[in-house]
C-alpha positions in Angstrom: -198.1 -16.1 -34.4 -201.5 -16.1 -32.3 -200.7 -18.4 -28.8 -204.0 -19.9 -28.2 -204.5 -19.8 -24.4 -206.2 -23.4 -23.8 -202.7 -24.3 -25.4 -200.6 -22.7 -22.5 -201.3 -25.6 -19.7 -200.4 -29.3 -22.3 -197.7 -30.8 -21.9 -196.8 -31.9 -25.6 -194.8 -32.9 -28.5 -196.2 -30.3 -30.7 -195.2 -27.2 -29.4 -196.2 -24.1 -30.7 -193.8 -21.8 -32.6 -193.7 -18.7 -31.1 -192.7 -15.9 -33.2 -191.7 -11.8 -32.3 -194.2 -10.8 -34.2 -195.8 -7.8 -35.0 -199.7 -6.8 -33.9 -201.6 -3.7 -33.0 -205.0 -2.5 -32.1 -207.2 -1.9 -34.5 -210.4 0.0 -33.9 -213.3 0.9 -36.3 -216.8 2.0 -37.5 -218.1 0.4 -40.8 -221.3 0.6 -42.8 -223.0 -1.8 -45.1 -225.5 -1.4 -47.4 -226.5 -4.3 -49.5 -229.0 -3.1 -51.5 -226.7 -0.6 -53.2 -223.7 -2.5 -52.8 -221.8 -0.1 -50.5 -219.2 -0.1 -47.8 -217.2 2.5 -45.6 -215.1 2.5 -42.7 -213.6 4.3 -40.1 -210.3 2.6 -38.8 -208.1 3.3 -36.8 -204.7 1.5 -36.0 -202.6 2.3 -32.8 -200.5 0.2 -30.3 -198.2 -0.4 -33.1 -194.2 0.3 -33.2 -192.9 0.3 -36.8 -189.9 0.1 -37.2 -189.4 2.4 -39.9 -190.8 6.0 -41.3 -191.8 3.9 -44.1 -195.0 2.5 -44.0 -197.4 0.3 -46.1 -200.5 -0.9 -46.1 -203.1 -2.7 -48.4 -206.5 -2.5 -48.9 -209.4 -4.1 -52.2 -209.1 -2.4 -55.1 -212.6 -1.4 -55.0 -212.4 0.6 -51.7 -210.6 4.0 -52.0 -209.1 6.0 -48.9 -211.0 9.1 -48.2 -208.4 10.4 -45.3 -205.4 9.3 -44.0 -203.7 11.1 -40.8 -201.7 9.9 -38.1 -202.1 11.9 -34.9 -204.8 13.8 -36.6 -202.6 15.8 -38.8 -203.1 14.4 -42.9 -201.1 12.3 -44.4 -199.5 12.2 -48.5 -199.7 8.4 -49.5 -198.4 6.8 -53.4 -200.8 4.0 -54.7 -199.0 1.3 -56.0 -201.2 -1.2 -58.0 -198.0 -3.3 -59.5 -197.7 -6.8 -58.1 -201.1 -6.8 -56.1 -203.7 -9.2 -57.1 -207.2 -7.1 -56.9 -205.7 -4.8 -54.5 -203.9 -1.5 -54.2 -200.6 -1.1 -52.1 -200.5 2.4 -50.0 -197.1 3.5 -49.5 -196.6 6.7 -46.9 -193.6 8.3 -45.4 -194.3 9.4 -41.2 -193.0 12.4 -39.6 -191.3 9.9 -37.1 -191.5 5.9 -36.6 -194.8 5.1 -35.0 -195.3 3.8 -31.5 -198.0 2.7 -29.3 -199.1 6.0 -28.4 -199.8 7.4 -32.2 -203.1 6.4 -33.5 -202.9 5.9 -38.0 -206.5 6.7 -38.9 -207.6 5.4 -42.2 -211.3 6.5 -43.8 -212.6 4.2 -46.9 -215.4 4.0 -49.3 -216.1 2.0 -52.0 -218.6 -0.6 -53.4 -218.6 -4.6 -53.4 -219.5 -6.8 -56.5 -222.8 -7.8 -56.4 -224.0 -10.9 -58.3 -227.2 -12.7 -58.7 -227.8 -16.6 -59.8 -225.3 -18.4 -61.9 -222.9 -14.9 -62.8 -220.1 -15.3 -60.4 -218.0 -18.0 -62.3 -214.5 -16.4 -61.2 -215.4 -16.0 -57.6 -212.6 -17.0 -55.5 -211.1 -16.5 -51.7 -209.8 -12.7 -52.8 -213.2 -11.4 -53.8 -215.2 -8.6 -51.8 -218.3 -10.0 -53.1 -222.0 -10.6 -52.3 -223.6 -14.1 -53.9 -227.2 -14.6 -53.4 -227.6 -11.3 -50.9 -224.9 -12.4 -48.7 -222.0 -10.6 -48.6 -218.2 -12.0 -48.0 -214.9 -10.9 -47.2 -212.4 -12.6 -45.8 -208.7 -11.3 -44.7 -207.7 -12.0 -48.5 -210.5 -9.6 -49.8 -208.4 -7.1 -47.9 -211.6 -5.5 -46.6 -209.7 -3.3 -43.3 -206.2 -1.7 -43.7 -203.5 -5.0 -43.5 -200.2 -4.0 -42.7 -197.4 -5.0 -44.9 -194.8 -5.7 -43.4 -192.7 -8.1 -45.5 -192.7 -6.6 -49.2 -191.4 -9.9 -50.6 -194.9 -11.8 -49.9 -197.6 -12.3 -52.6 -200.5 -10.2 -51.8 -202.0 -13.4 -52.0 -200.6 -14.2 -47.9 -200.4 -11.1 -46.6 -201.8 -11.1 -43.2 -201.3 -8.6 -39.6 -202.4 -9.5 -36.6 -204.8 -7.0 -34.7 -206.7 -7.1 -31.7 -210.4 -5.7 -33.3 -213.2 -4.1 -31.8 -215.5 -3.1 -35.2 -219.0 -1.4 -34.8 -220.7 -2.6 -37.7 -223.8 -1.2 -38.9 -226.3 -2.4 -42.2 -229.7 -1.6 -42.4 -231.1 -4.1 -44.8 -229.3 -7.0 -43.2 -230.8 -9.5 -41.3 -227.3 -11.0 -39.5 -223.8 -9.6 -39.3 -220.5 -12.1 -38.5 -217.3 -10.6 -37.8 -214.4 -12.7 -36.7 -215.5 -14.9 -34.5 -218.5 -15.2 -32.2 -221.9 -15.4 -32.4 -223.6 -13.1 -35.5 -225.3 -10.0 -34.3 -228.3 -7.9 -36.4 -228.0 -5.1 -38.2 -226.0 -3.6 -35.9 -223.1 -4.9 -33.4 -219.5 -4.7 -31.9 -217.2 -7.3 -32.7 -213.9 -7.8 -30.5 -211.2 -10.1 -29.9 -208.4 -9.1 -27.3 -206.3 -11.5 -29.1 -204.7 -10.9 -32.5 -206.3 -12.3 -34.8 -204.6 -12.4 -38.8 -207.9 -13.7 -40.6 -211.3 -11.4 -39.8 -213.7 -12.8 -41.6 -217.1 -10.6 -42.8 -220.2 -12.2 -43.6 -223.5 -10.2 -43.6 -226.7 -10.2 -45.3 -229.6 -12.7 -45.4 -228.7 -15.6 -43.5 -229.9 -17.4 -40.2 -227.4 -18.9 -37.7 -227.5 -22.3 -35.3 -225.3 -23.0 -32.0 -224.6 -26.0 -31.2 -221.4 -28.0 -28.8 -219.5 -28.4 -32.3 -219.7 -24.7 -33.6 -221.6 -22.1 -34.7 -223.8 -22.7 -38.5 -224.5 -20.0 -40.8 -226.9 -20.2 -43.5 -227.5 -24.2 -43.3 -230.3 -26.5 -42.7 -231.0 -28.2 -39.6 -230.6 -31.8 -41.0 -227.3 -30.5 -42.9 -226.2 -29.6 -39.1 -226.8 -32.9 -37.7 -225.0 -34.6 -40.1 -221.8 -31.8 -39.9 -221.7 -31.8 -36.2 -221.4 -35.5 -35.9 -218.3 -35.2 -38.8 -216.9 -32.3 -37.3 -217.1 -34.3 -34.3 -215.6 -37.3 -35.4 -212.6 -35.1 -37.1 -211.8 -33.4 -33.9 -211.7 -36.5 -31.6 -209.4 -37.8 -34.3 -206.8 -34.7 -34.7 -206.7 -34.2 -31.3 -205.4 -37.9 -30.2 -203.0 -37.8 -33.2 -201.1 -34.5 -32.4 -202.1 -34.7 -28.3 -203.5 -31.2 -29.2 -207.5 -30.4 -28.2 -208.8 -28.1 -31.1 -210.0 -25.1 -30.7 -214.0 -24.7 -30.0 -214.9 -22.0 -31.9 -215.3 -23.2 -35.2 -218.0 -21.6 -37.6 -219.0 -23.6 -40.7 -220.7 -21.3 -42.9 -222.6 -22.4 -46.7 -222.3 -19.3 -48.8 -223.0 -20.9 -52.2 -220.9 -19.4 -55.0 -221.1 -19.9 -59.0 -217.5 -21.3 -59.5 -218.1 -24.7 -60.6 -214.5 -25.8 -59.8 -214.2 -24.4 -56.1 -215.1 -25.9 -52.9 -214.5 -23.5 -50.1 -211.8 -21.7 -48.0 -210.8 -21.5 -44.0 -210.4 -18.4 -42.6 -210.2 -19.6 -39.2 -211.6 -20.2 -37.1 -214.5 -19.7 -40.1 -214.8 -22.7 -42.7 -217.0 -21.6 -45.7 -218.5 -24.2 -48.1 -219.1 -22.1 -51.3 -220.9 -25.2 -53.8 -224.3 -24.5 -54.3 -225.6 -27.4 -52.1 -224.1 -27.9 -49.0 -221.9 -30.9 -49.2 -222.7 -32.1 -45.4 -221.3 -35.6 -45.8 -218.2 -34.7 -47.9 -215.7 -35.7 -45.0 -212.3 -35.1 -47.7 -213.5 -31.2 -47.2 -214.2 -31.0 -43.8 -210.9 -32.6 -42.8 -209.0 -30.9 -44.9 -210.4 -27.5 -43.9 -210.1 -28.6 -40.2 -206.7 -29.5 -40.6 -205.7 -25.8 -41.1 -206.3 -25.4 -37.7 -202.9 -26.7 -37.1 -201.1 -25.8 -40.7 -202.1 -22.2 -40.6 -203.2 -21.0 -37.0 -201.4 -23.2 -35.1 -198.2 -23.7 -37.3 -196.9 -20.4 -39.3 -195.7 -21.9 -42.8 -193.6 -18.9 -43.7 -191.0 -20.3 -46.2 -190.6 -20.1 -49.7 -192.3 -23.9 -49.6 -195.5 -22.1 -47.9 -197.9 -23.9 -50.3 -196.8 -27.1 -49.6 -196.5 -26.9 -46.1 -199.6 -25.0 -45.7 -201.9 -27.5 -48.0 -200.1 -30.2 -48.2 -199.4 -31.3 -44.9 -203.5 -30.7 -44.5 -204.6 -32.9 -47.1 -201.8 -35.2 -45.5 -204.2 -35.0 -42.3 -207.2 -35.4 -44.4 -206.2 -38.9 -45.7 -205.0 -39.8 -42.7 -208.5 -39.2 -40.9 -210.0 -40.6 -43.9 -207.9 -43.8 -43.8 -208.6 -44.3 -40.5 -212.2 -44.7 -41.4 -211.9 -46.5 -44.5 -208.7 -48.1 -46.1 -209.9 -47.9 -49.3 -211.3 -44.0 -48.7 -207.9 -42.2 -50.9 -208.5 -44.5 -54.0 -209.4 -41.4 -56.5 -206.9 -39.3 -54.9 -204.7 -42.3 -55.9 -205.5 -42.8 -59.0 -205.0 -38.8 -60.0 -201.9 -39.4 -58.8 -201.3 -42.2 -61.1 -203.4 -40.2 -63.9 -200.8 -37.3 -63.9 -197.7 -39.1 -63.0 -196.5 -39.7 -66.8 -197.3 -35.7 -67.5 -196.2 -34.3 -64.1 -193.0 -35.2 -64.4 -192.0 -33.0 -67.7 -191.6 -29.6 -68.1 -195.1 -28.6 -68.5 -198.6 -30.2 -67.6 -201.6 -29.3 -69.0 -204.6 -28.9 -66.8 -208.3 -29.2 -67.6 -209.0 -25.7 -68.4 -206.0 -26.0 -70.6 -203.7 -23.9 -68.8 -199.9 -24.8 -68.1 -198.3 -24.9 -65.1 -194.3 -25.7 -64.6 -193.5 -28.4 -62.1 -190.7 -27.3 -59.8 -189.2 -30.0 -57.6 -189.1 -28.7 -53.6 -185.5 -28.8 -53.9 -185.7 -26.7 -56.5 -188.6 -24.1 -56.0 -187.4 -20.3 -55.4 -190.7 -18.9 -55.3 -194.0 -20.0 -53.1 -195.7 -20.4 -56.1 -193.9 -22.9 -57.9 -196.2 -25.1 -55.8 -198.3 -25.9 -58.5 -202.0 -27.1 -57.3 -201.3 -30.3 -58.2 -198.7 -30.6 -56.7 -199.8 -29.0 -53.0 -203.3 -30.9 -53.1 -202.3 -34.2 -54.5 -198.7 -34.8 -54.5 -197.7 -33.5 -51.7 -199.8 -35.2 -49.3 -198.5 -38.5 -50.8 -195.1 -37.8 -50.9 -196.1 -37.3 -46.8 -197.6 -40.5 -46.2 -194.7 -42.3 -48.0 -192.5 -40.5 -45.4 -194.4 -41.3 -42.8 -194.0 -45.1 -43.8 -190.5 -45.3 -44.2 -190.3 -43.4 -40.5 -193.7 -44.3 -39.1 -196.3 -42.4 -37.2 -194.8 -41.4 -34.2 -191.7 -40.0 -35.3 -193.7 -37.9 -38.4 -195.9 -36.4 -35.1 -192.7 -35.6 -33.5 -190.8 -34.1 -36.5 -193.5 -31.6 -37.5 -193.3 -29.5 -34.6 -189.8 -29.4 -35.1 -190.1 -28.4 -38.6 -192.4 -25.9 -38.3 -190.4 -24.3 -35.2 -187.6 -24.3 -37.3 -188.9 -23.0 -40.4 -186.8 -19.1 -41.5 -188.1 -17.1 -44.8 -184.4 -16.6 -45.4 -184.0 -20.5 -45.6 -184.9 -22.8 -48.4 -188.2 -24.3 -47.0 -186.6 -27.9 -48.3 -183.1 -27.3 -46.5 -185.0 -26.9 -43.7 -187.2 -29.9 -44.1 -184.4 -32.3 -44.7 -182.4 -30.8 -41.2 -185.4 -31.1 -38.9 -185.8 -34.6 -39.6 -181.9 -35.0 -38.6 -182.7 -33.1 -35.6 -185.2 -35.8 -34.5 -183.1 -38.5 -35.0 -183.6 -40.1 -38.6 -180.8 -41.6 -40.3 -178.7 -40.2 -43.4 -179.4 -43.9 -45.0 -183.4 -43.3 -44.3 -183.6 -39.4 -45.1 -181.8 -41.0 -48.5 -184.3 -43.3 -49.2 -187.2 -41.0 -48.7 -185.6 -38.2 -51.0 -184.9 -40.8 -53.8 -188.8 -42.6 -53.6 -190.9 -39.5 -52.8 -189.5 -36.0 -53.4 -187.1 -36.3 -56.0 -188.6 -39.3 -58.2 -192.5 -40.4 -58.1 -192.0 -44.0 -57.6 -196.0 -45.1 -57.4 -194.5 -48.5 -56.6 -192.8 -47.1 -53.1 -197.6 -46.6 -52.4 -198.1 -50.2 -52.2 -199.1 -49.9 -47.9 -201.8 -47.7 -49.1 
C-alpha cells in the first residue's frame, strides 16, 4: 500500500494501513504509433524478491511477448488465457527465486483498438483503446507486465506496485501522459520513486492546462473554471471530514467514449470523464471519483467485500459532500432505491439491458463479485448513511480507519465489518439495530433523516 509522504507528519484519526507489500522497479522503453495503431515495449523489472521459482505475470491480450529472460539468459513461459478478462496470464518457472539483484526483462508488440465516431459502444476501464485519436490505458488495460501475485483475484483488480521510469516515444502525437506529472511531446521520461499500482497512459491529440487544483487534459478553458472551483469545493470538504489534506496531483482528463451508459474511471491520481461532453458541473461524479482517493489509494479494500467497500463507501462520501450542499441533492438516488426495492430483494433482478444479476446479502457474499452494481453504487452507500445515523458522524470517521486497518483476504469482509465497529466502542444492542434496518432487511422507512 503506497504511504503518501505529506501523510507522514498528521496527527489523525484516519491512519493509514500499512501493508508488507510487495513492489519493484520497473524500467522501460516504449513506442507508439497512432496512425497504425501500434505499441512495443522494452521492460524491465528488478528490485524484486519473489518468493517462489514460480512466477506470473499479466499483460492485454492484444500485446504478445517477443522475449523473455531473466539475467539475460531466455526464458520458457505457458499462456494461460482461462479466467482472464481481455488478458493473457504468463506463467514461468526461474532457475532460482528472484531477488533485487536479477533483472526479468520482458519485450512486447502488439496493436491497440482503434475507433472512430460513434463505434466504441463496449468501451470500458479494461480496454487498450484509442477514441477520437487519443489513446488510453489504464493499469486495468494491463498495458506493462503486472505482477500476479495473489492468483485468487479477478483480473479485473489485479494491481503491483512499481517505482517507473518509462521513455516513451510517438511520432505522430502531439502529448504523452504517463502516471502522473505534467504531459510531455512526442517524446519523454516518466518517473515516480514511489510505487505506484495504477500508471495511467494517455497520448495522442490533446492539449493540457495547469492550474492550483490539477492538471486538465483535453478540456476547455471555461469547462476548467467551472471543475477547478468543484474540485475545489470537494477537497476543502473531504479534507475537514476525514482531517486528511488530499493529495495535489490530481489530473482530470475528458477522453470522450461511445458507451452511452458509462461515465468515467479513477486511476489515481488520474480521473477520466469518458461522456462525449464534458460534464463540468456534474458534482455526483467528481465526488465520487475524488472519493477514491481515500477508498482505493489511501485505504486498500482487499476482502472478498472489495466492491462494496471500494465504491460504496465512495458514493457514501459523494452524498455526503452533496448533502452538505443541498439536503434535497440524493432525491433520484433515493428514489432508485425505492424503484428497486420490491425486485432487489428476490432472487433475481432484472436490469435495463435485460440482464440478471443475483443479489447476495454481505453476510452472505463469497465472492467480490456478488456485489452486484446496484448494490455497490446505490445500496450500499445508503445502508452507510443509515449507519452513520444510528452512530452519528464522528464515530463512522473513527471506525473506518479501523476497519480498513483491519481488513484480512482470509476474513469474511462482513465479519470484519461488524468487529471493527465493536472495537470502537458500539454497542451489541446498536450494531443489532443497524444489521436488522440496513444490511440484512431494506427498511426505506429506517431513511426518513434524509
Amino acid at each position: 500500500m503506497k504511504f503518501k509522504s505529506h501523510l507522514l507528519f498528521m496527527i489523525s484519526l484516519w491512519i493509514p494501513v500499512l501493508t508488507i507489500a510487495q513492489s519493484a522497479d520497473l524500467e522501460a522503453k516504449l513506442t507508439i504509433e497512432m496512425e497504425s495503431a501500434q505499441i512495443s515495449g522494452d521492460f524491465s523489472i528488478s528490485n524484486y524478491e519473489a518468493a517462489t521459482t514460480a512466477l506470473r505475470f499479466v499483460l492485454n491480450d492484444k500485446l504478445k511477448v517477443n522475449q523473455l529472460s531473466l539475467n539475460g539468459q531466455n526464458l520458457s513461459y505457458e499462456v494461460i488465457e482461462e479466467g482472464c478478462a481481455d488478458c493473457k496470464f504468463y506463467d514461468l518457472k526461474t532457475p532460482k527465486k528472484l531477488t533485487t539483484s536479477d533483472i526479468l526483462r520482458i519485450v512486447i508488440a502488439g496493436t491497440f483498438d482503434r475507433y472512430e465516431a460513434g463505434e466504441n459502444v463496449k468501451d470500458y476501464k479494461g480496454k487498450l483503446v484509442s477514441n477520437y485519436n487519443i489513446l488510453r490505458a489504464s493499469e486495468q488495460s494491463k498495458w506493462y507486465p503486472v505482477i500476479v501475485e495473489n492468483r485468487e483475484l479477478s483480473s479485473y483488480v489485479l494491481k503491483f506496485p512499481y517505482r517507473y521510469a518509462i521513455t516513451t516515444t510517438c511520432p505522430d502525437c502531439k502529448h504523452i501522459f504517463i502516471g502522473k506529472g505534467e504531459p510531455q511531446g512526442k517524446q519523454g521520461t516518466f518517473q515516480s520513486e514511489e510505487a505506484e499500482a495504477a500508471i495511467m497512459l494517455i497520448a495522442g491529440d490533446y492539449d493540457w492546462e495547469r492550474t492550483e487544483q490539477g492538471i486538465y487534459l483535453n478540456m476547455k478553458e471555461a469547462d476548467i473554471l467551472k471543475m477547478d472551483s468543484m474540485i475545489q469545493s470537494i477537497r476543502a470538504y473531504y479534507s475537514k471530514l476525514t482531517s486528511i489534506p488530499m493529495g495535489n496531483e490530481f489530473i482530470l482528463a475528458h477522453l470522450p467514449s461511445d458507451n452511452p451508459n458509462w461515465g468515467g474511471f479513477v486511476s489515481y491520481p488520474a480521473i477520466v470523464d469518458v461522456r462525449k461532453k464534458a460534464k463540468t458541473n456534474n458534482a455526483a461524479f467528481i465526488s465520487h471519483e475524488l472519493a477514491h482517493f481515500y477508498f482505493g489509494d489511501y485505504y486498500e479494500p482487499k476482502s472478498n467485500l472489495f466492491w462494496f467497500y471500494l465504491e460504496s463507501f465512495a458514493e457514501y462520501f459523494s452524498h455526503k459532500y452533496m448533502l452538505a450542499q443541498d439536503a434535497n441533492a440524493i432525491e433520484r438516488d433515493f428514489n432508485n432505491l425505492r424503484r428497486i426495492r420490491l425486485t432487489h430483494y428476490i432472487p433475481f433482478i432484472k436490469s435495463f439491458k435485460g440482464n440478471h444479476f443475483r443479489f447476495v446479502k454481505l453476510a452472505k457474499v463469497e465472492h467480490m463479485n456478488e456485489v452486484t452494481g446496484i448494490h455497490r453504487y446505490i445500496m450500499g452507500s445508503f445502508q452507510l448513511l443509515g449507519m452513520e445515523h444510528e452512530i452519528g458522524e464522528a464515530k463512522m470517521m473513527e471506525f473506518i480507519p479501523i476497519l480498513f486497518q483491519n481488513l484480512k483476504a482470509e476474513e469474511h469482509g462482513y465479519t470484519t465489518f461488524i468487529n471493527s465497529l465493536r472495537e470502537v466502542g458500539v454497542s451489541e444492542a446498536t450494531i443489532k439495530t443497524i444489521e436488522k434496518k440496513y444490511f440484512k432487511r431494506l427498511k426505506l422507512k429506517s431513511y426518513d433523516f434524509l
